[in-house]
C-alpha positions as CSV (number, residue, x, y, z in Angstrom):
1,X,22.2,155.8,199.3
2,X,24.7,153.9,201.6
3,X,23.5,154.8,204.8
4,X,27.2,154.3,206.8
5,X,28.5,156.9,203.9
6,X,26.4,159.9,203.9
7,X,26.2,161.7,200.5
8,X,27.4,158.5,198.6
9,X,25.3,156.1,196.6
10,X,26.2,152.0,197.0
11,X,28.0,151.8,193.7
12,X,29.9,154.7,195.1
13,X,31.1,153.3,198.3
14,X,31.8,149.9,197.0
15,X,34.1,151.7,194.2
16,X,35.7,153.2,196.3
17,X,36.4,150.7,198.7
18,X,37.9,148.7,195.5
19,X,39.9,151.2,194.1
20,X,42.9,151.0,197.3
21,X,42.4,146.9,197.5
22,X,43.3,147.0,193.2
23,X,45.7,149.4,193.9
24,X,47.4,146.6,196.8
25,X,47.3,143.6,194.2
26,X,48.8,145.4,191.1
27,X,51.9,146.6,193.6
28,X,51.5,143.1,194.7
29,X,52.2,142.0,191.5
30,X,54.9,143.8,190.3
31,X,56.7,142.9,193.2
32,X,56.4,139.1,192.5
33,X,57.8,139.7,188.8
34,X,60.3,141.9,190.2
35,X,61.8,139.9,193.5
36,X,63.6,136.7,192.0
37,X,66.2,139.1,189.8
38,X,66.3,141.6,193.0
39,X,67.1,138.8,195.6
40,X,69.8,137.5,193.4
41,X,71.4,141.4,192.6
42,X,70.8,142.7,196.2
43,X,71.1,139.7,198.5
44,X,74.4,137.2,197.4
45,X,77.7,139.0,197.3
46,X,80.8,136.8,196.5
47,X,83.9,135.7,197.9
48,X,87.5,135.1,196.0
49,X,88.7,131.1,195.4
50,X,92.0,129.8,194.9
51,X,92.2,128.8,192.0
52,X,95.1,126.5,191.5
53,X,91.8,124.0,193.6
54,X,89.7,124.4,190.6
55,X,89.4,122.9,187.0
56,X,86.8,124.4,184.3
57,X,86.5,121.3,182.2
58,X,84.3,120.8,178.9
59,X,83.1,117.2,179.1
60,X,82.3,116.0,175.0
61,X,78.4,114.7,175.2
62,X,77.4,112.6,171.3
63,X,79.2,113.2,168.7
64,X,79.0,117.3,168.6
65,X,77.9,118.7,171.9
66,X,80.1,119.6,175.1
67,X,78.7,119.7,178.5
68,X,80.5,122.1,181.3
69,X,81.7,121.2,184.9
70,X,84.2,122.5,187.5
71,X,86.2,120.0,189.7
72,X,87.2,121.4,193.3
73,X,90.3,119.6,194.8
74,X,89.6,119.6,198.6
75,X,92.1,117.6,200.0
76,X,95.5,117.5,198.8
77,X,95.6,113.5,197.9
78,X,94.4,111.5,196.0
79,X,94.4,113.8,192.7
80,X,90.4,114.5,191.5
81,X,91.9,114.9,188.0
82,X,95.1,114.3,185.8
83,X,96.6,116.4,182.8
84,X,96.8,113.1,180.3
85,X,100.0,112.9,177.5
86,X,97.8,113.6,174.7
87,X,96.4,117.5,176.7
88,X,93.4,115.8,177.5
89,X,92.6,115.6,181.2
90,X,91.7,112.2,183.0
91,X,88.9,112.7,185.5
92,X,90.7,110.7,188.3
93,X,87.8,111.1,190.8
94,X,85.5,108.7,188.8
95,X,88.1,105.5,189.8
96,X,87.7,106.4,193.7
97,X,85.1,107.4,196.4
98,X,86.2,111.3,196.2
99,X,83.6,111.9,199.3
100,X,85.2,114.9,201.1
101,X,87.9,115.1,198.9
102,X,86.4,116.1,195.6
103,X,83.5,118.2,194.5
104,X,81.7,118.6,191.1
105,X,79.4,121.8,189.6
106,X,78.4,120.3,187.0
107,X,75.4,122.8,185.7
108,X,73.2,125.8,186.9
109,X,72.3,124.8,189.6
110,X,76.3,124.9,190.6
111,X,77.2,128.4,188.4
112,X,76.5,131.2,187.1
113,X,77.5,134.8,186.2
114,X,78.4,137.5,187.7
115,X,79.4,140.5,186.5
116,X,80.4,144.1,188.0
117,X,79.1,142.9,192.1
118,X,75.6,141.8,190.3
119,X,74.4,138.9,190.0
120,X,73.0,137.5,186.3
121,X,72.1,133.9,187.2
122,X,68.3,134.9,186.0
123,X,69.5,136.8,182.8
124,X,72.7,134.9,181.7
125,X,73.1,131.3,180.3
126,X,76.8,129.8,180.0
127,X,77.2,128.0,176.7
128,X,80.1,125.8,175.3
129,X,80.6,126.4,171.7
130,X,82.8,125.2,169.1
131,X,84.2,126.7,166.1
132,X,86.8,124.4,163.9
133,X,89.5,123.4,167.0
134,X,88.9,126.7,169.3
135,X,86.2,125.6,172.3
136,X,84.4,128.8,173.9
137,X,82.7,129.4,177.5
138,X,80.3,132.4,176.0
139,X,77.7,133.8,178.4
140,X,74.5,135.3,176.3
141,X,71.4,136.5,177.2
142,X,68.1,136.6,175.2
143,X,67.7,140.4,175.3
144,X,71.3,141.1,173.4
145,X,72.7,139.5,170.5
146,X,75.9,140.4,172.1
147,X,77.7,137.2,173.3
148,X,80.7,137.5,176.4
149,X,83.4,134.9,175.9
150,X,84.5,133.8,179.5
151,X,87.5,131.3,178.6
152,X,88.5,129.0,175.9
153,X,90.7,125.9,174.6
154,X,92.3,124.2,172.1
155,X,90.6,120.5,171.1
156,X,93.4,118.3,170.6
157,X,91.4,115.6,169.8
158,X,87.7,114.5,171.2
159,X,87.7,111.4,173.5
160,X,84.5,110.6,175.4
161,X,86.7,109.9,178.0
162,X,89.5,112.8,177.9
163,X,87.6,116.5,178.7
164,X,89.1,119.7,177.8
165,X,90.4,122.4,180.2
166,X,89.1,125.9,179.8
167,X,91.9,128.8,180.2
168,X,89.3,131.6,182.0
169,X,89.9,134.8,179.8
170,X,91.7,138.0,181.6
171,X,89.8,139.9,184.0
172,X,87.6,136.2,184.6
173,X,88.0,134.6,187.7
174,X,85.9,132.1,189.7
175,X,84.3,133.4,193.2
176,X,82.1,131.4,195.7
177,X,78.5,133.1,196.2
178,X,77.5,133.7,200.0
179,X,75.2,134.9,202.0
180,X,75.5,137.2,204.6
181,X,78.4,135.2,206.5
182,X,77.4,131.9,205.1
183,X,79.7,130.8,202.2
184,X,77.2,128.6,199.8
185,X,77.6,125.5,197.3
186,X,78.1,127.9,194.3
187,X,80.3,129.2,192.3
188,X,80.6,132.6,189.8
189,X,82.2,132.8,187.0
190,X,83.2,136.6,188.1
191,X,84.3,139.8,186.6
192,X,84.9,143.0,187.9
193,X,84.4,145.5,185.2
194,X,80.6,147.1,184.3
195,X,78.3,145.1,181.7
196,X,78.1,147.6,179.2
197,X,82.0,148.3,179.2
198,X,82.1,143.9,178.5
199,X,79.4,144.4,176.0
200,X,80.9,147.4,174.2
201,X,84.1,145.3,174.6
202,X,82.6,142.4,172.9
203,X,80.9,144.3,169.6
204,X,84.3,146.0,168.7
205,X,82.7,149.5,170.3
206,X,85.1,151.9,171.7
207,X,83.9,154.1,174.6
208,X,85.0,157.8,174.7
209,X,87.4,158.4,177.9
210,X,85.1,160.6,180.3
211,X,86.1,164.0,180.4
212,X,87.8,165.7,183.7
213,X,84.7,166.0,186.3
214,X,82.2,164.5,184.4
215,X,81.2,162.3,186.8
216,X,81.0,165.2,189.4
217,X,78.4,166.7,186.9
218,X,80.7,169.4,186.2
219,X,80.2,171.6,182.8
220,X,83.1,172.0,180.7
221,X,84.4,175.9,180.6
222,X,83.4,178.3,177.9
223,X,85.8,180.4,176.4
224,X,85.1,184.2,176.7
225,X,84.1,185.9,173.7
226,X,85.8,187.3,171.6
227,X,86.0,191.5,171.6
228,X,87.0,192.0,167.8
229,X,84.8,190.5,164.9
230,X,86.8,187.9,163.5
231,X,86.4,187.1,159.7
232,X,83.5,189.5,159.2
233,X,85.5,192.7,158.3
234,X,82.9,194.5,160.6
235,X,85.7,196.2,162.1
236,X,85.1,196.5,166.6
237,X,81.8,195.5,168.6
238,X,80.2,198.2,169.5
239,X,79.9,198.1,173.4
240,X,76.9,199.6,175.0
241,X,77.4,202.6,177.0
242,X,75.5,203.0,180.4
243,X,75.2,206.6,181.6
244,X,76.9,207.4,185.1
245,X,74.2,208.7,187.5
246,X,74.4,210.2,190.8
């Protein structure tokens, strides 16, 4: 018997005494699995860019590859890049100290998704992709086959020293993630609608309009009965009679 516990033995009282402190590490747990995808869809909202300051750029890596980066013009002269004769753009900034004037995102750690006021930095990867002379930005994730193009271009030619501009597709834009009031060193790759309408969008699914007052929860009427059989050649419905009492 535990004599502090009257009634219990030891094993009891130390069983009990586990059971809440297990009970505190598994939420524990779950929490720490849960809080890096929560801080990044609860705690960073976004804020809109101008974005005639702002080139999407594929930069060729080898022989096959293309790498992605986004040039920020901050100051109005000298030019961080040029549009080249051939459609090929000139990344200007590399000839000068473009300290203050320039800035580069030039992977993750500079972008990321965001779709519908939510976050996907965790869930999404952005990918440059060719197919013959069409270059796609296509965000995927390893849960969905489903892949989300975010902007393309046309390869005139590949030049490890000419990259490509990438035309954002409509609804895209880019935003600037922040914090609170604090504006921070990263940028979105933003769209408005809901994931699953893009997704749907993506596989060639059509979704039903909603009907009127569906999303108040409201039931669609129901037409009254009909009085007469119809197509049954029973002739009328006989109607119950309730006898008048006093």
């Amino acid at each position: 018997m535990d004599p502090s516990k009257p009634g219990l033995t030891r094993s009891q009282a130390e069983r009990r005494t586990y059971r809440p402190w297990r009970n505190a590490l598994l939420a524990g747990a779950a929490l720490a699995a849960l809080t890096p995808w929560a801080e990044a869809a609860n705690l960073f909202n976004s804020r809109p860019l101008d974005a005639s300051r702002f080139a999407v750029l594929a930069r060729p890596l080898g022989r096959n590859d293309w790498n992605l980066l986004v040039l920020e013009q901050i100051q109005p002269q000298p030019r961080c890049w040029e549009e080249r004769p051939d459609g090929l753009i000139d990344p200007a900034l590399n000839r000068f100290n473009y300290t203050g004037i320039c800035s580069r995102y030039l992977d993750s750690n500079g972008y990321s998704l965001r779709i519908g006021d939510q976050d996907l930095a965790s869930r999404y990867r952005l990918q440059l992709r060719q197919s013959g002379n069409e270059l796609q930005l296509q965000a995927s994730t390893p849960s969905d086959p489903t892949t989300l193009v975010v902007a393309r271009a046309k390869v005139p030619l590949r030049d490890r020293d000419g990259f490509v501009a990438l035309k954002l597709e409509a609804g895209w834009d880019l935003q600037r993630r922040s914090f609170g009031e604090q504006t921070l060193n990263h940028l979105y790759f933003a769209n408005a609608a809901p994931l699953p309408q893009l997704l749907a969008a993506a596989s060639g699914i059509s979704q039903p309009p909603a009907r009127p007052g569906a999303q108040l929860g409201l039931r669609p009427p129901v037409a009254p009965p009909n009085l007469l059989a119809q197509g049954t050649g029973q002739g009328p419905i006989r109607l119950p009679v309730i006898p008048f009492r006093d």
